[in-house]
KOLMARVEX-842357 format. One record per residue (C-alpha): x, y, z; residue in three letters. Coordinates in steps of 0.2 Angstrom, whole numbers, plus 2048, in hexadecimal, padded with zeros to 3 digits. Example, Ala and Ser with C-alpha at 12.3 -4.5 7.8 and 13.67 -1.06 7.14 Angstrom:
83E7EA827ala
8447FB824ser
//
This chain:
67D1E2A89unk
67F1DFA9Aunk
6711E4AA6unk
6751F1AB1unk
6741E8AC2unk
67E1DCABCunk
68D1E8ABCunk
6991E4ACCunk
6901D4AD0unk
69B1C9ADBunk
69B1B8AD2unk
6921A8ADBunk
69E1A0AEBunk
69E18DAE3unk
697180AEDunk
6A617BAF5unk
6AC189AF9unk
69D18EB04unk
69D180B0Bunk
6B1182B12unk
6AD192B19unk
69E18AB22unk
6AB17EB28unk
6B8189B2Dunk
6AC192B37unk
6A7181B42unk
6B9180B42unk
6BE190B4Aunk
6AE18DB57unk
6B217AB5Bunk
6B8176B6Dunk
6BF165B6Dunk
6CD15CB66unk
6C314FB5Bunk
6B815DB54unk
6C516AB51unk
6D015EB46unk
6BE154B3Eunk
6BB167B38unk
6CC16DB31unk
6CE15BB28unk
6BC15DB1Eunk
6C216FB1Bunk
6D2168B12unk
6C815AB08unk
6BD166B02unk
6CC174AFEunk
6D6167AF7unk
6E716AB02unk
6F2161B0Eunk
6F8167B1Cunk
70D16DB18unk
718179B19unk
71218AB1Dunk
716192B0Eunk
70F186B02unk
6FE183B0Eunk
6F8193B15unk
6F619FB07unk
6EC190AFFunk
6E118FB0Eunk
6E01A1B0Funk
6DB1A3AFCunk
6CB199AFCunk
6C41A0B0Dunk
6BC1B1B0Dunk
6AF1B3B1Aunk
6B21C2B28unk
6B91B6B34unk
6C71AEB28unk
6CA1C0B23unk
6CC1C4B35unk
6D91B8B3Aunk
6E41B8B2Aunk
6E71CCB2Eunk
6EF1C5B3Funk
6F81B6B37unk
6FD1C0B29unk
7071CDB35unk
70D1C0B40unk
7151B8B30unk
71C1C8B28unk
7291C8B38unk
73B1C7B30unk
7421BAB3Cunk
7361AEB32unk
73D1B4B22unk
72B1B2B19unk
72B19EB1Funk
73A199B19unk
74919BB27unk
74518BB2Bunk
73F17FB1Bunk
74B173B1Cunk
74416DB2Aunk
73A161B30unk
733161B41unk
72B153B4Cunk
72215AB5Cunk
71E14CB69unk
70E154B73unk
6FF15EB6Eunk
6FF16AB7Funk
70317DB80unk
71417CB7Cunk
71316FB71unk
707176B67unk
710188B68unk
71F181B62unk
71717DB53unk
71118BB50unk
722195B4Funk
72B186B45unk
71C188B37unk
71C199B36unk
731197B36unk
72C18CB26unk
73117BB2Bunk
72516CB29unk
71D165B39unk
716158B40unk
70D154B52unk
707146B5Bunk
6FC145B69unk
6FB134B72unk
6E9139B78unk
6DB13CB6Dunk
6D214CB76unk
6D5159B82unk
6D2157B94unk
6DE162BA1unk
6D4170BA6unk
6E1175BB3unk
6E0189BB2unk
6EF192BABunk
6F51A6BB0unk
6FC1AEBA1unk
7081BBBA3unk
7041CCB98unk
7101C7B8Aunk
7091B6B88unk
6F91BDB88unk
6FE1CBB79unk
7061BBB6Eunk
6F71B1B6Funk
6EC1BEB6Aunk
6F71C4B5Bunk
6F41B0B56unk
6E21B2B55unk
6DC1ACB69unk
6D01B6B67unk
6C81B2B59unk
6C71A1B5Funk
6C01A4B70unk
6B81B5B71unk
6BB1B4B84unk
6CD1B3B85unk
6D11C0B92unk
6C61CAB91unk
6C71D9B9Cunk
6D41D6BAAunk
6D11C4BAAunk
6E31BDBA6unk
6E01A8BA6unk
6DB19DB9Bunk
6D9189B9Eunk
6E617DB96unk
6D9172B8Bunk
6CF182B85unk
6E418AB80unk
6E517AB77unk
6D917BB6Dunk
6DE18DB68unk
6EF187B63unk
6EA179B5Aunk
6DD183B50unk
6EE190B4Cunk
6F9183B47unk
6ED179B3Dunk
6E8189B34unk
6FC18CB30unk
70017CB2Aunk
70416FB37unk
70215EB37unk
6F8157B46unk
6F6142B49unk
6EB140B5Aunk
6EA12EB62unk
6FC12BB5Dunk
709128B6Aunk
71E12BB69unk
72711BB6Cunk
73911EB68unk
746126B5Bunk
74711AB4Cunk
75A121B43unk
75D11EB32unk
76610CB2Cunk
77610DB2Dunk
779103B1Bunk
772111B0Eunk
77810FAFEunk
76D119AF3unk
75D11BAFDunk
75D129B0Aunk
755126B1Aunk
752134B28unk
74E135B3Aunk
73D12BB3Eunk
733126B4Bunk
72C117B54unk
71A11BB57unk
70B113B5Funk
70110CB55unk
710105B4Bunk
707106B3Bunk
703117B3Bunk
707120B29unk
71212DB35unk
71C120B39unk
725124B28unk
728137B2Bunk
73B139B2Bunk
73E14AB36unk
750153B39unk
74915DB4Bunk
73E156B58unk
73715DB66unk
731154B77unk
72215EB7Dunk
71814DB85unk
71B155B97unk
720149BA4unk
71F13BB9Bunk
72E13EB93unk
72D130B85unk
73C139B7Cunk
74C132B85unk
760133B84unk
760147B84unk
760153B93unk
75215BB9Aunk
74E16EB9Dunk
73F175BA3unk
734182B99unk
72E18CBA7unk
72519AB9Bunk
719193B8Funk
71C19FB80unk
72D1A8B84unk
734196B89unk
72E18EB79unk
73619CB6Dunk
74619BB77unk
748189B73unk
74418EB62unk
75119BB61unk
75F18EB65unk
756180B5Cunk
755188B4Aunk
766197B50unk
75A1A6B4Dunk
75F1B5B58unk
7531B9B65unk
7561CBB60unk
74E1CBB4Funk
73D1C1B58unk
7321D0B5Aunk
7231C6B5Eunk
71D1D1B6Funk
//
């Protein structure tokens, strides 16, 4: 017979499990770039998952973390995701994206082609955040960010009339978004060139590479079919015209809409 108080009793959180929520909650509190991605990476050890494509990572992730805050933020990603022009992550799972550049747009861009169910991958030559140049966000910049969460990040994100942010503390908002959806992130790694695939293939099939510094990194092997120069003025991508983005979220999902041939029309995102 089973005592009384027993009835309804939640069963013990295993050890690990605790633990990841404790982790995830250092995560969404950590303010550099080193801590931020230390953080997410002993959460996936201790989940057991890899970062992928949306579909196949964030209902994992979101499974295995229950506290308030997790909660919190997968009610906003959840909505965000449900829009139709992202055809529940998969308008876009045949492909796979490289993103040279881990600032605002960069980042951004990510952002939209995970949720839009391709698989990407970015790389930062620098290893931690530094501009702290202040940045004006317009009112619908401002609404997108906090339907990904801003908030819940960095509890002072315009507050009140305040309507700016500064570009190492957007950083860090973005990354912690697209890490939490999926993306792949490689700091301390630079974009050399464009490596195309050998012309004499026979029975294996090669794709798009690229050259990267250092040489031997493993992401040296990741074979990409779009890739998107987002390193600013540096402009390491060469052989293809420029234009400028002069909107940071608007611009981004413009590019996107002729990048992946989605209808600005069916993005209801503001």
């Amino acid at each position: 017979m089973n005592h009384p108080h027993a009835r309804g009793a939640k069963s013990p959180v295993p050890p690990e499990i605790a633990l990841a929520n404790d982790v995830f909650d250092q995560f969404c509190s950590a303010a550099a770039m080193k801590t931020i991605l230390g953080h997410y990476r002993h959460l996936c050890e201790l989940l057991s998952i890899k970062p992928t494509n949306f579909p196949h990572f964030y209902p994992k992730l979101k499974s295995k973390l229950k506290s308030w805050k997790a909660q919190a933020l997968w009610n906003k990603f959840d909505k965000r995701a449900s829009h139709k022009c992202y055809n529940r992550g998969k308008a876009c799972s045949n492909n796979r994206v490289l993103i040279i550049g881990a600032g605002p747009c960069g980042l951004r861009a990510a952002i939209e082609a995970q949720l839009l169910g391709a698989k990407v991958v970015v790389l930062e030559k620098r290893d931690r955040f530094s501009r702290n140049n202040v940045l004006h966000l317009w009112p619908f910049v401002i609404h997108d960010l906090k339907s990904l969460g801003a908030k819940k990040f960095f509890g002072k994100f315009c507050a009140g009339s305040i309507d700016h942010i500064s570009i190492r503390q957007l950083q860090c908002i973005l990354m912690k978004v697209a890490l939490i959806l999926g993306v792949e992130i490689h700091e301390g790694v630079g974009f050399e060139s464009l490596l195309p695939p050998p012309s004499n293939q026979d029975e294996e099939k090669i794709g798009w590479r690229a050259v990267v510094s250092p040489p031997d990194h493993p992401v040296s092997q990741y074979e990409f079919n779009v890739l998107v120069g987002a390193d600013g003025k540096r402009n390491t991508l060469e052989g293809f015209k420029r234009f400028v983005l002069i909107c940071l979220c608007g611009g981004v999902i413009k590019s996107l809409d002729s990048l992946f041939k989605i209808s600005l029309r069916d993005l209801d995102l503001w």
